[in-house]
N, C-alpha and C positions, 0 to 999 in steps of 0.2 A: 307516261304520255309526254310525245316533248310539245315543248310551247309553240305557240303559233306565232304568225307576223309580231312584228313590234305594233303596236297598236300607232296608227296616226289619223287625227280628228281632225277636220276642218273648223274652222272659227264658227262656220253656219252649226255644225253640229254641235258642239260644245255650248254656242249660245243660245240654240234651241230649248237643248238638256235643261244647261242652270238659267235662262230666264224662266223658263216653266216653274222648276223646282224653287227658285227664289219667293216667286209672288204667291206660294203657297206654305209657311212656317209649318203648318197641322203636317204636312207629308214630308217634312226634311226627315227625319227617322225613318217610313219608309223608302225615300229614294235610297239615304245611305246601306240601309240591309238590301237593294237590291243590286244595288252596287256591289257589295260585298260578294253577294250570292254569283255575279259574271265577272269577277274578276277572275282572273288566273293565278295560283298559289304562287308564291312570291313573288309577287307584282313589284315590290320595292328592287328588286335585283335588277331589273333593267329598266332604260330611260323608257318615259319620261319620270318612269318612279312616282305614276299614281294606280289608285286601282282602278282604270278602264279596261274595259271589256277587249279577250280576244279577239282582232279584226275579225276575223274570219266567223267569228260569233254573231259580231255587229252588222255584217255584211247578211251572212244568215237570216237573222232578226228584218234587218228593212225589207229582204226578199220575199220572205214573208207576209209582210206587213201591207208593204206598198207597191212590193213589184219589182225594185230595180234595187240593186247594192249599195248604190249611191244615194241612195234615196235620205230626204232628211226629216225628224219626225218634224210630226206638226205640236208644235205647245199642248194642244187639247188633247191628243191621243196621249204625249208624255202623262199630264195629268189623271186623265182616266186608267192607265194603265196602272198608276201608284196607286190609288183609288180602287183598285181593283186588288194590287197586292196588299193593300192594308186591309181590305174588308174580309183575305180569305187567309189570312195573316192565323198562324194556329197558335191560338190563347191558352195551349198546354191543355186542353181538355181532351178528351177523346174522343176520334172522331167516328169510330164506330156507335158511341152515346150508349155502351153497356159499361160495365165495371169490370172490366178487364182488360 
């Protein structure tokens, strides 16, 4: 698959993201795995050389979301959706609940 745009963030966006993520420590672990999880496989190879999301992912995502590509999340939605991935977060158990 080839990569998509270079990713480019506005200040609104990026301060949205980490002021969310900041003033909740309990969900730094999760933000990082879901970061993880939308990066693009060697995200170090090209600038700016962090792991943010394929544009075309994030633009996806807000479309989704809110409606417009441009769209920037709100603080409470960042946090609920962490909240959300931590609670269905798979704790290596089975999720069918038999023994196999």
């Amino acid at each position: 698959m080839e990569p998509g745009p270079a990713a480019r963030y506005t200040g609104r966006e990026l301060a949205a993201l980490t002021g969310a993520v900041l003033r909740r420590p309990d969900l730094w672990w999760t933000a990082l795995g879901a970061l993880r999880r939308m990066a693009p496989g060697a995200w170090w190879r090209t600038p700016p050389h962090l792991p943010l999301p394929d544009r075309r992912l994030w633009e996806f995502r807000m479309v989704t979301a809110y409606g417009r590509p441009d769209a920037v999340p709100d603080r409470h939605d960042v946090v609920t959706f962490l909240e959300w991935c931590r609670s269905t977060a798979d704790t290596g158990g089975s999720r069918t609940g038999g023994n196999g």
